[in-house]
C-alpha positions in Angstrom: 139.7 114.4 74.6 139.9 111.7 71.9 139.7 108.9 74.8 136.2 110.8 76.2 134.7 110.8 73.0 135.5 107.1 72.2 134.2 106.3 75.5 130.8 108.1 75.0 130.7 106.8 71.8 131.4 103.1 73.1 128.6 104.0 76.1 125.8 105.3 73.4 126.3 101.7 71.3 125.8 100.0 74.5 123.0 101.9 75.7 121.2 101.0 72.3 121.9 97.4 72.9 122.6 96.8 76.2 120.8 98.7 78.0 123.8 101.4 78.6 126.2 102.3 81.1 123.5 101.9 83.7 123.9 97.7 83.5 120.3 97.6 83.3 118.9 94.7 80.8 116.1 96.5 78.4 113.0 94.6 77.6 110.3 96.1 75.3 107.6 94.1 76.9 108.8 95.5 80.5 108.9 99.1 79.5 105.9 99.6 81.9 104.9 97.3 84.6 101.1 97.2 86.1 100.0 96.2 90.1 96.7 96.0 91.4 96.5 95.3 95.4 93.6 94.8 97.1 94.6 97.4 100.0 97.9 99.7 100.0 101.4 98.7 99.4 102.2 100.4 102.5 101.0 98.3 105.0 104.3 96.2 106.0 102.8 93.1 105.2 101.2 91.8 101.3 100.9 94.6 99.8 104.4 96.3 100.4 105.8 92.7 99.1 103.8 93.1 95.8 105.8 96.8 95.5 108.8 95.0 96.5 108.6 92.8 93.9 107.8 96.1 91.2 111.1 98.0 92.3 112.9 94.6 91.8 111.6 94.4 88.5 112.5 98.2 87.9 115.9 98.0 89.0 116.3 94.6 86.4 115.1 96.2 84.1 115.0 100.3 83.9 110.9 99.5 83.7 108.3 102.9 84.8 106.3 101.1 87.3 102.4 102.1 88.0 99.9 100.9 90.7 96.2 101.2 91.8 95.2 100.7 95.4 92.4 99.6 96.8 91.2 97.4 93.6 89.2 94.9 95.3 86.0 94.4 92.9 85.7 93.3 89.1 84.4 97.0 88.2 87.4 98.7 89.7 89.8 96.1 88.1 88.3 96.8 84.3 88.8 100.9 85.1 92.2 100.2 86.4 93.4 97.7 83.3 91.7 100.5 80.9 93.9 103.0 82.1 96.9 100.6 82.3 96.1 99.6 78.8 96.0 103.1 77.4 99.7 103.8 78.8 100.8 100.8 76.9 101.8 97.9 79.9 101.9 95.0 78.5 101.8 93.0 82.2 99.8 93.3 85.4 100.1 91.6 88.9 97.0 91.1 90.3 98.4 91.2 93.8 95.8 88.7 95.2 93.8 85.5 94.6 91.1 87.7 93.7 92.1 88.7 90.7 92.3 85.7 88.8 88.6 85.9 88.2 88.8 89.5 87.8 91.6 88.8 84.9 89.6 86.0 83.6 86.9 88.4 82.8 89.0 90.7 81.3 91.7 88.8 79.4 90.0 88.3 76.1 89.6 92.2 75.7 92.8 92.8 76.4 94.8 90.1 74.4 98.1 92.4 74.0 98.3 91.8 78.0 99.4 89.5 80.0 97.9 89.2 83.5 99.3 87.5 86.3 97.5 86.8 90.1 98.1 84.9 93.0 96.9 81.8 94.4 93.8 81.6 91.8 92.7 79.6 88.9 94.1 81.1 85.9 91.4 80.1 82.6 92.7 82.1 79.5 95.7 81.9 77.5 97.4 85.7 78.5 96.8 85.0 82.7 98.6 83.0 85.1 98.4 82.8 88.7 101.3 81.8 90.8 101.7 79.7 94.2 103.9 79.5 96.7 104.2 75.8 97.8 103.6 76.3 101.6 103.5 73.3 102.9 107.2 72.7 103.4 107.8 75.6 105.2 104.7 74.8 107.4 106.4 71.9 108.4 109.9 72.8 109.0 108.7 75.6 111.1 106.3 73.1 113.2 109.4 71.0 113.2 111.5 74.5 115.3 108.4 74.9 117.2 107.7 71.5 118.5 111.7 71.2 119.5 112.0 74.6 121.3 108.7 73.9 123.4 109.3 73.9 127.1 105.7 73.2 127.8 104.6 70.5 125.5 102.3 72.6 123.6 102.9 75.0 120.3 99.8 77.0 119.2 98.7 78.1 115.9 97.0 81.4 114.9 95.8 80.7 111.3 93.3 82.9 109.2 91.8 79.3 107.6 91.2 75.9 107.8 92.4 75.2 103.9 95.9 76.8 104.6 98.8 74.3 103.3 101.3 75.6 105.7 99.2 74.8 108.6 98.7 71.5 107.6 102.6 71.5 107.3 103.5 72.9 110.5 101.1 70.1 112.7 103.0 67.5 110.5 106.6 68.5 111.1 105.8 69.4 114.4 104.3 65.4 115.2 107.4 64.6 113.0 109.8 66.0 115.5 108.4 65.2 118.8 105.3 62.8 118.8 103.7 63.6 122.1 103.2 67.3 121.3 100.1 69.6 121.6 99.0 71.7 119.1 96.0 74.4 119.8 94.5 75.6 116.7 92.5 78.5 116.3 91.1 80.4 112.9 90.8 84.1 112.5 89.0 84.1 109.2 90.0 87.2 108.2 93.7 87.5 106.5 94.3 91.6 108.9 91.6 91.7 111.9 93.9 92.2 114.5 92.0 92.2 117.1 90.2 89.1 116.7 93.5 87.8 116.1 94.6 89.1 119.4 91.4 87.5 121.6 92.1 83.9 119.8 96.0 84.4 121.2 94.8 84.1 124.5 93.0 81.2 123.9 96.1 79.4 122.8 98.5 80.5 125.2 95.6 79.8 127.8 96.1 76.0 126.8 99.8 76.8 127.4 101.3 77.3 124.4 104.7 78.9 124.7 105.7 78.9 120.8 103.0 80.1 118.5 102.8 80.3 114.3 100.4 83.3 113.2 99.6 82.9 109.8 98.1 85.9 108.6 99.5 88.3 106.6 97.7 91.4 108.8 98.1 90.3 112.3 101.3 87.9 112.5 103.0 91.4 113.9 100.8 92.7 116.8 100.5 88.6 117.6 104.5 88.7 117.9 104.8 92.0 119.9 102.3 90.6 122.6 104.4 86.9 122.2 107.1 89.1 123.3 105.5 90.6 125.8 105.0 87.5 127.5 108.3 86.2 127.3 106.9 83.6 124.9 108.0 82.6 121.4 107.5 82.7 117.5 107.3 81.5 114.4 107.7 84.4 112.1 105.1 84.1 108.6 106.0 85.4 105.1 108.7 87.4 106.0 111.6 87.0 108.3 110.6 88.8 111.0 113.4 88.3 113.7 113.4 92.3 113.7 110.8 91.9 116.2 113.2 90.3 118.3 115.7 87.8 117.4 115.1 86.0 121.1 111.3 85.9 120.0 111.7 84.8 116.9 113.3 81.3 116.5 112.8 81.2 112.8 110.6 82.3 109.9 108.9 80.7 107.0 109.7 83.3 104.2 108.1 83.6 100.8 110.4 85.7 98.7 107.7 87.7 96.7 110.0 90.0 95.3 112.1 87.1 93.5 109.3 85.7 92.4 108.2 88.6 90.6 111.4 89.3 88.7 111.2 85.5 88.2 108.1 85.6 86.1 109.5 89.1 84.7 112.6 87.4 82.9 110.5 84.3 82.0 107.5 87.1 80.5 110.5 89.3 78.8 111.6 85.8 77.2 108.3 84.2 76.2 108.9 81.3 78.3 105.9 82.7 80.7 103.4 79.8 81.0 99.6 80.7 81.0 97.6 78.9 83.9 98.8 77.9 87.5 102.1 77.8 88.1 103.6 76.1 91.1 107.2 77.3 93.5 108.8 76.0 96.1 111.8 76.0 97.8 113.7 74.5 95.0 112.8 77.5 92.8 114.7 80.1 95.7 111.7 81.7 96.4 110.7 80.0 99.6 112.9 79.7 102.4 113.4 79.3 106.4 115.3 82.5 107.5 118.4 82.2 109.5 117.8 80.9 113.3 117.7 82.7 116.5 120.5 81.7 118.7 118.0 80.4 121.1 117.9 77.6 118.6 120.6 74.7 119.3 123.3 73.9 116.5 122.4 70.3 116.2 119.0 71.1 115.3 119.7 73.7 112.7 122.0 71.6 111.1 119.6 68.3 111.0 117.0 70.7 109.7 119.4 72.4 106.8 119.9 69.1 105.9 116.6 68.1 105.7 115.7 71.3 104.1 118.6 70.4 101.1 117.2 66.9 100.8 113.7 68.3 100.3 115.3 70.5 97.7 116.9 67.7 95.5 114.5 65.0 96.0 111.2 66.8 96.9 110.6 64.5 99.7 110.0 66.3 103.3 111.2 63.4 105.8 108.2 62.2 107.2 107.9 60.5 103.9 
C-alpha cells in the first residue's frame, strides 16, 4: 500500500510539472488550438492534412482542438476568430493562402493571438504564413518520371502556371534525359475533377505514359484512370502508392502534419517568427516517398544521393 501511494504521489508532482503520467508536454499557450479550412477536413486531400496536423499537435501536447469549415470569406473568418477568441486559443491555422489577408485584417484586434496561414504574405507582428519549398521535389519527381518513360514523353496535370514544383519537375526531368517531352496542361481550379479529367486525355493523347497531377482535389481520380490505362504516376502531396504501388513510382510529399507541430513547439517557445517563413527538405517536412519497385536500384540510389546533397548544400544538381 505504502509503494501505491508513493507512486501516486510521485505521478501527481509530475502531472503538475511534466505533464503527468500521460508523457504528454503541457504548454499554456497550446491549451486550445484553432483551424480554419476553406472546405472540410474530410476530403482526403488539404483539408484532412490541416486536421492531421491538429491531432499531431494534440497528441504533443494534451491541447482541446477546435475547427470551422467552410471559412472561405473575410466575414466568416472575423465570426469564426470571435468565437475562437472567446474560448481563450491563443493560435489559429488558417488552413490556406487565403487567410493571410483574412488574418491581416484581423490581427491587430486580436493581439493576444497568434495566426498562422499558408502560402500568403504575412503583414503584422502576431501572423505568419508558412511555405513549403516545392521546387525540389518538383524536380526530383520530373527527374523519376523522365527515367521511367518508355515513350519519350511525361505529362503534367497542374492547377497553375506560377506553381514552383512544376517548374521543378520540367527541370529535373530535362536534367535527367535531355531529349524528353513534356505536355503541360493547367486546370485552374486546385478540386475540379472533371476538367481535370478532360485535360488527362489531352496529355496522354500526346503520349505521355508518366504523368504529375498537381492539384490537391483531383491528383486521385487522375491516378485511378492512370491506372486504368496501364500508365504511370507521380504521386502529389502525399504519398499515394496506396493507389497502387505499380502506378505510382514515387511521390513528392509535404508533411503538413510535422509542420504544424513544428511551428507548435517553436509558438509554445517563443521562437515563432512573425512573417513568411520558408521549409524544405532540410527542415524534414518535405520529402520523396519510398519508390515503387518498378523503379531500378541504380536510380534510387543516384537520386537519394542527390536528394542528401541537396539537403547539406542546398544545391539541386543541375546547378
Amino acid at each position: 500500500m505504502i509503494n501505491k501511494t508513493l507512486q501516486m504521489i510521485v505521478c501527481i508532482f509530475l502531472t503538475a510539472g511534466f505533464a503527468g503520467c500521460s508523457g504528454k508536454q503541457k504548454s499554456e499557450q497550446l491549451e486550445k488550438v484553432g483551424l480554419l479550412v476553406p472546405d472540410t477536413i474530410s476530403d482526403q486531400v488539404w483539408g484532412t492534412k490541416g486536421y492531421k496536423g491538429m491531432l499531431k499537435i494534440q497528441d504533443a501536447y494534451g491541447s482541446d482542438i477546435f475547427y470551422k469549415e467552410n471559412i472561405h470569406s473575410q466575414a466568416l473568418a472575423e465570426r469564426a476568430v470571435e468565437e475562437f477568441s472567446h474560448k481563450g486559443i491563443k493560435i489559429v491555422f488558417g488552413h490556406g493562402n487565403e487567410y493571410a489577408d483574412y488574418f491581416n485584417k484581423l490581427a491587430p484586434y486580436y493581439p493576444d493571438i497568434h495566426f498562422v496561414s499558408f502560402n500568403g504574405n504575412a503583414a503584422e507582428k502576431n501572423t505568419t504564413s508558412l511555405k513549403f519549398e516545392a521546387h525540389a521535389m518538383g524536380f526530383f519527381g520530373g527527374m523519376t518520371a523522365a527515367h521511367e518513360s518508355k515513350t519519350g514523353t511525361i505529362g503534367i496535370v497542374a492547377t497553375y502556371k506560377w506553381q514552383p514544383e512544376v517548374k521543378g519537375f520540367v527541370e529535373g526531368a530535362k536534367f535527367e534525359r535531355k531529349n524528353i517531352r513534356i505536355a503541360i496542361q493547367y486546370v485552374n481550379d486546385w478540386d475540379d475533377s472533371d476538367k481535370a479529367l478532360q485535360l488527362l486525355d489531352h496529355v496522354i493523347n500526346e503520349g505521355a505514359d508518366v504523368v504529375y497531377p498537381a492539384g490537391d482535389g483531383y491528383n486521385v481520380p487522375v491516378i485511378e484512370k492512370l491506372k486504368e490505362k496501364n500508365l504511370h504516376a507521380i504521386g502529389y502531396v502525399s504519398d499515394q502508392s496506396e493507389l497502387g504501388k505499380e502506378t505510382v513510382l514515387t511521390s513528392t510529399v509535404q508533411h503538413v502534419d510535422k509542420l504544424y507541430l513544428l511551428v507548435a513547439n517553436q509558438f509554445t517557445k517563443g521562437t515563432l517568427k512573425s512573417g513568411n517563413l520558408h521549409f524544405d527538405f532540410a527542415d524534414n517536412v518535405i520529402s520523396l516517398s519510398p519508390f515503387s519497385s518498378k523503379v531500378d536500384q541504380a536510380f534510387q540510389n543516384k537520386t537519394r544521393g542527390y536528394i542528401d546533397e541537396y539537403i547539406e548544400t542546398g544545391k539541386l544538381p543541375n546547378k
